[in-house]
N, C-alpha and C positions, 0 to 999 in steps of 0.2 A: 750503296745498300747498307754500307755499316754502320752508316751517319744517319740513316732514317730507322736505323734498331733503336735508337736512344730520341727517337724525336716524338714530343707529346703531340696527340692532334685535339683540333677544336671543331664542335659542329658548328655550336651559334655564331651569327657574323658579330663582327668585332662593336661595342658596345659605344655611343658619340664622348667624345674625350676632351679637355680640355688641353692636357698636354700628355703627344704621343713620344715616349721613350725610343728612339728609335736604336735594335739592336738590343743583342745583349750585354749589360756590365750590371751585374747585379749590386754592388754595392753601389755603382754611381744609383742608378734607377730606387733601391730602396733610402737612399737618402734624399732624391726627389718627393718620392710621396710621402716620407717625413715631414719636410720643409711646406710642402701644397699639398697637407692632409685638409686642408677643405675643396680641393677641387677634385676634376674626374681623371685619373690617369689612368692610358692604356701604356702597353708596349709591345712595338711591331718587334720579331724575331726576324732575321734576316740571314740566321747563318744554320737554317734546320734545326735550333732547338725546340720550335715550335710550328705548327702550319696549321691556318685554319681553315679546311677543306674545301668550303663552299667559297671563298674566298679564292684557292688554289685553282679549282676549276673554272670559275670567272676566269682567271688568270690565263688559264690553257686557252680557253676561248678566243679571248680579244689578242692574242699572240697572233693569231690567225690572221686579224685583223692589220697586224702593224707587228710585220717583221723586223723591224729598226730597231725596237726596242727588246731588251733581253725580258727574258721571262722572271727574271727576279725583278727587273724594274715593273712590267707590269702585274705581278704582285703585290708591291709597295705602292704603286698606283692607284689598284682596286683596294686595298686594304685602307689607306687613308681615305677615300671616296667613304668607306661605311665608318671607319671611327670622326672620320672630318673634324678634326682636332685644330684647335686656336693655335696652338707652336706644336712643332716639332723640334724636341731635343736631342742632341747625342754628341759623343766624344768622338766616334769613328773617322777623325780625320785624313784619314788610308781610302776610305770607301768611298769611289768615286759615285756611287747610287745615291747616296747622301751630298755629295760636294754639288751633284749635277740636280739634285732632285729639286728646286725652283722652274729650272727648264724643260725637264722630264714629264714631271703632271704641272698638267697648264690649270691652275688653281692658286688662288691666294694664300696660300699657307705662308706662315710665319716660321724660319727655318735658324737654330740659334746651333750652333757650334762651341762646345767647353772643353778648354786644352786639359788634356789627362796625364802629359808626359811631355820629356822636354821634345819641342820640335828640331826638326835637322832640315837645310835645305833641301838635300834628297827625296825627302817627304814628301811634297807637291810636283812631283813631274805631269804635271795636267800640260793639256794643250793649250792653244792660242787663245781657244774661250775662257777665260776665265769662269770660275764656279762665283754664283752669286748666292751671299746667305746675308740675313737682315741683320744678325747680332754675332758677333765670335769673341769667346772672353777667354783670354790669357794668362799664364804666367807672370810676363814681365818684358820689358821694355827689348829684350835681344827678341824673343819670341814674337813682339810685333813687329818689329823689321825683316823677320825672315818670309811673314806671313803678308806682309803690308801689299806688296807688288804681285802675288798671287790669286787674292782671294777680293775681290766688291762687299764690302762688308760696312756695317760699323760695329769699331772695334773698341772692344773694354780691356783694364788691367784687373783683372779678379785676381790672382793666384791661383793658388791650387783648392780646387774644388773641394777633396773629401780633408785635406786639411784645416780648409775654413769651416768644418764644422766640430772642429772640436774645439774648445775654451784652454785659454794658454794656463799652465797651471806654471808658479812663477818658484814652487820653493824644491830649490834643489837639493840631492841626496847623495852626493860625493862618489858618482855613478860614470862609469866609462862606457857609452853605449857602443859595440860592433855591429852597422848590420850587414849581415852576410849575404851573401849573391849565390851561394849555396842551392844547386838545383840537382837531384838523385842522378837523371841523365846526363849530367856532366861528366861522371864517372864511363859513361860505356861509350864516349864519343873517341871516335880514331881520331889521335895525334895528330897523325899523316895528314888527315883532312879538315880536324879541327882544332887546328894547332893552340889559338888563345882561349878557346876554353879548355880544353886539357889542362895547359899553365895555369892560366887562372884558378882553378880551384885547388891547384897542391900552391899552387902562391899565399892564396889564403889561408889557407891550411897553419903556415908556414908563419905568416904574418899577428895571426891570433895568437899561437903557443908566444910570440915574439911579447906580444906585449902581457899576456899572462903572467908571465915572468917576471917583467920588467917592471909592473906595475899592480899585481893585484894586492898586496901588503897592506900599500894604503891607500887603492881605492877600490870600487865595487865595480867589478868585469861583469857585461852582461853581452852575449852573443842572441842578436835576436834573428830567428830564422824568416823566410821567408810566408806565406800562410799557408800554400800547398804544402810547403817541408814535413818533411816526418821529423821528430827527435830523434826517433833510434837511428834513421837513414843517416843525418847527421855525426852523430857519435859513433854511430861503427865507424862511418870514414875518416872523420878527424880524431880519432880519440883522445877530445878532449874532454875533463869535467863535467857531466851532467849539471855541475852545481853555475855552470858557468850560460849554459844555454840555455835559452826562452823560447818558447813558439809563439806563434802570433797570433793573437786572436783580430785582426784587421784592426787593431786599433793601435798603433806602433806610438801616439802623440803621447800617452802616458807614459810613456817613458824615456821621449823624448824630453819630454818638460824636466823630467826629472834629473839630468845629465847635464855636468859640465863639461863633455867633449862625446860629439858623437863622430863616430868613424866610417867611412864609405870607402867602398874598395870602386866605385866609377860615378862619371857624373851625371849620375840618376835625377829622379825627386823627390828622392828622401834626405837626401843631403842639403838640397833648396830648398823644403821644406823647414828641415832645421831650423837655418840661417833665417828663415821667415820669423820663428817663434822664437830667437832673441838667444837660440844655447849655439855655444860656437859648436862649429865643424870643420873635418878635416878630410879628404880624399887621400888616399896614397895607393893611386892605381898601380898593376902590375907593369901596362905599356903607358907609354908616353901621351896625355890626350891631346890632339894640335888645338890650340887657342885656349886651352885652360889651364893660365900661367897662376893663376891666384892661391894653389897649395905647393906644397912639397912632393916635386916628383924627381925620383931618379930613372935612369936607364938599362935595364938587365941586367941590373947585379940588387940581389939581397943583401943591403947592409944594417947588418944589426944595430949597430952603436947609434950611426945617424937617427934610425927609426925612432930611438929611444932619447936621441939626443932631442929630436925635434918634437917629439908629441911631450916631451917635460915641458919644454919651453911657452907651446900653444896651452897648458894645464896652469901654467904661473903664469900667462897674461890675463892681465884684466880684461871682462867682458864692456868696459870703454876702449880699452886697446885697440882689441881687435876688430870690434864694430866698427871703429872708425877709419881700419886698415881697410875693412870690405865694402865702403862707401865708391873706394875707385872701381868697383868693379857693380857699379849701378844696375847696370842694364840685366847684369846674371840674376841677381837678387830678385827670389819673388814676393810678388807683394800679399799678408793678409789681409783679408776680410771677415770679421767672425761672422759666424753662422750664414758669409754666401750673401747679406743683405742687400749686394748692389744688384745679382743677379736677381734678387727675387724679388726689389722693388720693379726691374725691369721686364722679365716676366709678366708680373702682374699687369706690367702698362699694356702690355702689343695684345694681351686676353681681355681686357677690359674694352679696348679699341678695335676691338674687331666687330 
């Protein structure tokens, strides 16, 4: 009931589409109807941000009808039936309603899959069926081997999606970017039960003042938070410089571009994103991450000097150095595409072909 106090409703049935956004991700979805602002896009909601009523009640009906199926599937069912959209896009790779949905609604839909985040083998524990999707586009070379043996696909290397839409901007500003993992509720989580994020963010804490220190003189320290962050939440808890921290406006690439070393405290996609657009980067998590020998990690001790020792040394290497040290680690690397081109020449084909 708490989740339908915040839920918009709709009367008119859902309007015919060219490509249905499946789910919410609002910045993936508003950079879709950027790129295919000449075609029709809807977007199904699947997680109660939206319900279109007459739609819903279809839905209660044919429940009746076919027990088997959950009533969120045949919602997504009826709901594509009236938008009947040439692809169905989405990142959801968690939601089995989406991995299943070729077998689910028995229709010729075109079902394409865009990686948002690094995949983990954990990630696909599907059963013996395989899930069948017509397109799935990737990261990078590790990310189709985890996916390869899971998923009936054909499968692309795109990179990262909202990365390939920004333009690499090439002139750098003598900029040390930190970005922080910095979340308010981290602060009020028990130890006891949440042992690594507790640590985690007095580590960071710990880590920033470190190279503030050690490094702002001569070059420019920027802490960039994450987009929900508040700044004041921030600076109360670290009290660090205001002068030192940035909020996000979701566009982080601009200041990536700008930076000859940017910092990650885990192995996210901001860090691979980096490495994509040509500025070194460096990891220096709190624990140890299994299989990610490619930076500088130690084990439960804060040491200052090495910290300092080792982020001089990646600041004095040249950006042939060390591009050419990250060539052995191929498969991590994700690949660009500007402006997403490969996706949307293929988009365009499976709508054109229908």
């Amino acid at each position: 009931m708490i989740l339908l106090k915040k839920t918009q409703f709709e009367i008119l049935l859902p309007k015919k589409s060219d490509i249905l956004c499946y789910d919410q991700g609002k910045k993936f979805n508003d950079n879709v109807i950027k790129i295919f602002k000449s075609l029709k896009i809807d977007i199904l909601y699947v997680r109660l941000e939206k319900i279109n009523i007459l739609v819903a009640i279809k839905s209660i009906i044919s429940k009746f009808f076919d027990f088997k199926q959950s009533l969120k599937n045949h919602y997504i069912k009826n709901y594509c039936y009236y938008s009947n959209p040439k692809v169905i896009l989405s990142t959801s790779h968690l939601d089995n309603s989406f991995l299943y949905l070729k077998k689910n609604i028995f229709k010729n839909y075109k079902t394409v899959l865009v990686q948002r985040c690094p995949y983990k083998n954990t990630d696909f524990n599907i059963n013996k069926n395989k899930p069948e999707i017509d397109q799935v586009y990737l990261f990078n070379t590790k990310s189709l081997k985890i996916i390869n043996n899971k998923i009936k696909s054909k499968k692309f290397i795109l990179g990262s999606f909202n990365n390939n839409n920004y333009k690499i901007n090439k002139k750098k500003n003598g900029l040390i970017l930190i970005i922080s993992g910095y979340k308010k509720n981290f602060e009020t989580y028990n130890p006891n039960e949440n042992k690594d994020y507790h640590l985690s963010i007095f580590y960071e804490k710990k880590l920033f003042n470190t190279i503030i220190k050690s490094f702002s003189k001569k070059y420019k320290i920027r802490i960039l938070l994450k987009p929900e962050v508040k700044k004041n939440d921030f600076l109360n808890f670290s009290k660090i410089d205001k002068k030192y921290v940035m909020t996000n406006d979701g566009n982080p690439y601009k200041w990536i571009d700008r930076s000859n070393l940017v910092i990650t405290l885990k192995n996210g996609t901001m860090g691979q994103e980096t490495i994509s657009r040509k500025v070194k980067n460096v990891e220096i998590p709190r624990k140890k991450i299994k299989n990610l020998n490619r930076f500088y990690i130690y084990n439960n001790k804060f040491d200052e000097v090495k910290i300092k020792i080792f982020l001089l040394k990646i600041l004095r290497m040249s950006q042939k150095s060390y591009f050419n040290r990250m060539r052995k680690f191929h498969e991590d690397i994700i690949f660009f595409d500007p402006g997403n081109r490969l996706l949307k020449k293929n988009l365009l084909n499976l709508i054109n072909h229908r």
